[in-house]
N, C-alpha and C positions, 0 to 999 in steps of 0.2 A: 727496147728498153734495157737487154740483156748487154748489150755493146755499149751503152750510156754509163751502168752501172762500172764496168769493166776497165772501160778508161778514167773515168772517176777515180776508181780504188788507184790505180798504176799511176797515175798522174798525184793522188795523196802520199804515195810508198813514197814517191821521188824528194816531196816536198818534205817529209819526216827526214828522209837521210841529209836533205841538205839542210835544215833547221838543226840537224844531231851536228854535223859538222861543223854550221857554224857555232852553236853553243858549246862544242869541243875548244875551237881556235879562241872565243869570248875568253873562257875558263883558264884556256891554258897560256893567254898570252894575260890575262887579267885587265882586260883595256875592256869596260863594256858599253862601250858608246854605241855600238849596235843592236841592242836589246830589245828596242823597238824592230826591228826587220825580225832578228831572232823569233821575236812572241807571233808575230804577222805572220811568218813564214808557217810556222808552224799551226798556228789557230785556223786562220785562210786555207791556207794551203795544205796541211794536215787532216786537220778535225775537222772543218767544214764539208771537203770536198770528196771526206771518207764518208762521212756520214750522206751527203747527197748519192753515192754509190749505194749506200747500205739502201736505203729512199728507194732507188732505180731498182733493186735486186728483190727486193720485199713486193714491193707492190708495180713491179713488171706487166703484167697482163689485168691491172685496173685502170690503167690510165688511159686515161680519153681524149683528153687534150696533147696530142702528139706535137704540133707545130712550139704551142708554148714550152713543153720540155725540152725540143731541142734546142731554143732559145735558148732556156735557163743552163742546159747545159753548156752551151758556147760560150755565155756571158760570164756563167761560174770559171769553167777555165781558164776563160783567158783575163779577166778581171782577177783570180787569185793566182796568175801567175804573175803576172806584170805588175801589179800593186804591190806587193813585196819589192820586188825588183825595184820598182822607181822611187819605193822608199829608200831603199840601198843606198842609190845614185843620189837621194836628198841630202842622207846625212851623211855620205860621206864627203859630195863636193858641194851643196847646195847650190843657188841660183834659181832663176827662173825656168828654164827646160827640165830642170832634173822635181821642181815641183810641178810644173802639168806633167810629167809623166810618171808623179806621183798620184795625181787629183784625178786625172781622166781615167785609167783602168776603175782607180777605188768607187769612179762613176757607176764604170760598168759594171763590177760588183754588186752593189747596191741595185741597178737593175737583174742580175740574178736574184738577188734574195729578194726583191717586190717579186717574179717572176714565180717563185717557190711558193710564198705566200699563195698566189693566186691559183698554184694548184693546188695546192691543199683545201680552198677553202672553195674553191670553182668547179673541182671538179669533178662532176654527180657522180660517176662512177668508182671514184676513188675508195668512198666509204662507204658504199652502198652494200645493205644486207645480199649477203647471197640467196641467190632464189630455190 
Protein backbone atom coordinates (compact mmCIF):
# COMPACT_ATOMS: atom_id res chain seq x y z
CA UNK A 1 0.00 0.00 0.00
CA UNK A 2 3.31 1.95 0.71
CA UNK A 3 4.10 2.06 -3.30
CA UNK A 4 0.21 2.83 -4.15
CA UNK A 5 0.49 5.80 -1.79
CA UNK A 6 3.94 6.92 -3.36
CA UNK A 7 2.92 6.92 -6.98
CA UNK A 8 -0.29 8.62 -6.13
CA UNK A 9 1.54 11.52 -4.49
CA UNK A 10 4.20 11.66 -7.70
CA UNK A 11 1.84 11.13 -10.23
CA UNK A 12 -0.57 14.37 -8.10
CA UNK A 13 3.14 16.59 -7.83
CA UNK A 14 2.99 16.20 -11.91
CA UNK A 15 -0.58 17.09 -12.42
CA UNK A 16 -0.23 20.39 -9.88
CA UNK A 17 2.87 21.47 -12.01
CA UNK A 18 1.06 21.07 -15.22
CA UNK A 19 -2.41 22.66 -14.14
CA UNK A 20 0.25 25.65 -12.57
CA UNK A 21 1.56 25.89 -16.14
CA UNK A 22 -1.30 25.86 -17.72
CA UNK A 23 -3.19 28.34 -15.55
CA UNK A 24 0.32 30.45 -16.05
CA UNK A 25 -0.07 30.39 -20.05
CA UNK A 26 -4.50 31.05 -19.33
CA UNK A 27 -3.28 34.25 -17.26
CA UNK A 28 -0.73 35.21 -19.25
CA UNK A 29 -1.91 34.96 -22.72
CA UNK A 30 -5.73 36.08 -21.23
CA UNK A 31 -7.57 33.68 -23.71
CA UNK A 32 -9.47 31.32 -20.97
CA UNK A 33 -11.14 28.92 -23.04
CA UNK A 34 -9.30 26.28 -21.20
CA UNK A 35 -10.51 26.60 -17.82
CA UNK A 36 -12.38 23.68 -17.73
CA UNK A 37 -9.05 21.29 -18.42
CA UNK A 38 -7.24 23.89 -16.21
CA UNK A 39 -9.89 23.11 -12.99
CA UNK A 40 -10.07 19.08 -14.12
CA UNK A 41 -6.38 18.99 -14.38
CA UNK A 42 -5.82 20.21 -11.23
CA UNK A 43 -9.16 18.89 -9.03
CA UNK A 44 -8.65 15.02 -10.78
CA UNK A 45 -5.43 14.99 -11.05
CA UNK A 46 -4.11 17.16 -8.12
CA UNK A 47 -6.43 16.96 -5.24
CA UNK A 48 -8.03 13.81 -5.69
CA UNK A 49 -5.23 11.62 -6.42
CA UNK A 50 -3.08 13.33 -3.50
CA UNK A 51 -5.54 12.75 -1.41
CA UNK A 52 -6.02 8.89 -2.48
CA UNK A 53 -2.18 8.82 -1.59
CA UNK A 54 -2.56 10.45 1.75
CA UNK A 55 -5.67 7.32 1.93
CA UNK A 56 -2.88 4.64 0.98
CA UNK A 57 -0.30 6.14 3.49
CA UNK A 58 -2.61 6.46 6.63
CA UNK A 59 -4.26 3.50 6.48
CA UNK A 60 -1.55 1.07 4.76
CA UNK A 61 -1.52 -1.91 7.00
CA UNK A 62 -5.56 -1.86 7.40
CA UNK A 63 -6.55 -2.78 4.21
CA UNK A 64 -7.91 -5.84 3.46
CA UNK A 65 -9.23 -5.83 0.27
CA UNK A 66 -5.91 -5.68 -1.69
CA UNK A 67 -7.25 -6.90 -5.32
CA UNK A 68 -10.18 -3.85 -5.07
CA UNK A 69 -7.26 -1.25 -4.13
CA UNK A 70 -5.29 -2.00 -6.73
CA UNK A 71 -8.11 -1.53 -9.03
CA UNK A 72 -9.03 1.60 -7.79
CA UNK A 73 -5.56 2.65 -7.97
CA UNK A 74 -5.13 1.82 -11.77
CA UNK A 75 -8.62 3.07 -12.57
CA UNK A 76 -7.87 6.47 -10.41
CA UNK A 77 -4.60 6.86 -12.48
CA UNK A 78 -5.29 6.23 -15.51
CA UNK A 79 -8.90 7.72 -15.69
CA UNK A 80 -7.45 11.25 -14.08
CA UNK A 81 -4.82 11.34 -16.39
CA UNK A 82 -6.54 10.83 -19.54
CA UNK A 83 -9.77 12.54 -18.72
CA UNK A 84 -8.17 15.85 -18.55
CA UNK A 85 -6.35 15.09 -21.44
CA UNK A 86 -9.22 14.28 -23.79
CA UNK A 87 -11.00 17.01 -22.43
CA UNK A 88 -8.01 19.03 -23.86
CA UNK A 89 -8.35 17.42 -27.32
CA UNK A 90 -12.46 18.41 -26.77
CA UNK A 91 -12.09 21.80 -26.50
CA UNK A 92 -9.64 22.49 -28.43
CA UNK A 93 -10.58 20.65 -31.79
CA UNK A 94 -13.93 19.01 -30.83
CA UNK A 95 -15.52 16.17 -32.95
CA UNK A 96 -16.45 12.86 -32.15
CA UNK A 97 -12.97 10.98 -31.31
CA UNK A 98 -11.70 13.67 -29.22
CA UNK A 99 -15.20 13.34 -27.17
CA UNK A 100 -15.12 9.48 -26.49
CA UNK A 101 -11.72 10.08 -25.35
CA UNK A 102 -13.22 12.45 -23.35
CA UNK A 103 -16.28 10.23 -22.03
CA UNK A 104 -14.41 6.71 -21.69
CA UNK A 105 -11.27 7.66 -19.24
CA UNK A 106 -14.09 10.07 -17.34
CA UNK A 107 -15.90 6.38 -17.29
CA UNK A 108 -13.15 4.93 -15.72
CA UNK A 109 -12.78 7.47 -13.33
CA UNK A 110 -16.02 7.14 -11.91
CA UNK A 111 -15.20 3.48 -11.65
CA UNK A 112 -12.30 4.43 -9.26
CA UNK A 113 -14.33 6.54 -7.01
CA UNK A 114 -17.36 3.68 -6.93
CA UNK A 115 -14.09 1.53 -6.27
CA UNK A 116 -13.00 3.90 -3.23
CA UNK A 117 -16.50 4.17 -2.00
CA UNK A 118 -16.60 0.26 -1.66
CA UNK A 119 -13.50 0.29 0.42
CA UNK A 120 -14.24 2.52 2.76
CA UNK A 121 -17.54 1.19 3.38
CA UNK A 122 -16.61 -2.91 2.62
CA UNK A 123 -13.87 -2.99 4.22
CA UNK A 124 -14.04 -4.80 8.02
CA UNK A 125 -10.67 -4.01 8.68
CA UNK A 126 -10.37 -0.62 7.64
CA UNK A 127 -12.12 0.86 10.77
CA UNK A 128 -11.92 -1.79 13.01
CA UNK A 129 -11.15 -1.12 16.68
CA UNK A 130 -7.80 -2.12 17.57
CA UNK A 131 -7.55 -5.24 19.71
Amino acid sequence: MLNYSKWLMRTAAIYALIGALIGSDLAGRQDYSLRPTHAHILVVGWLTLFAYGLFYYIFKKKISMSRTARLHVWTSMLGGGLMPLGMLLYYKFGGTAALISFILPACVLLVGMALFVILLFWDKKLFAEPS
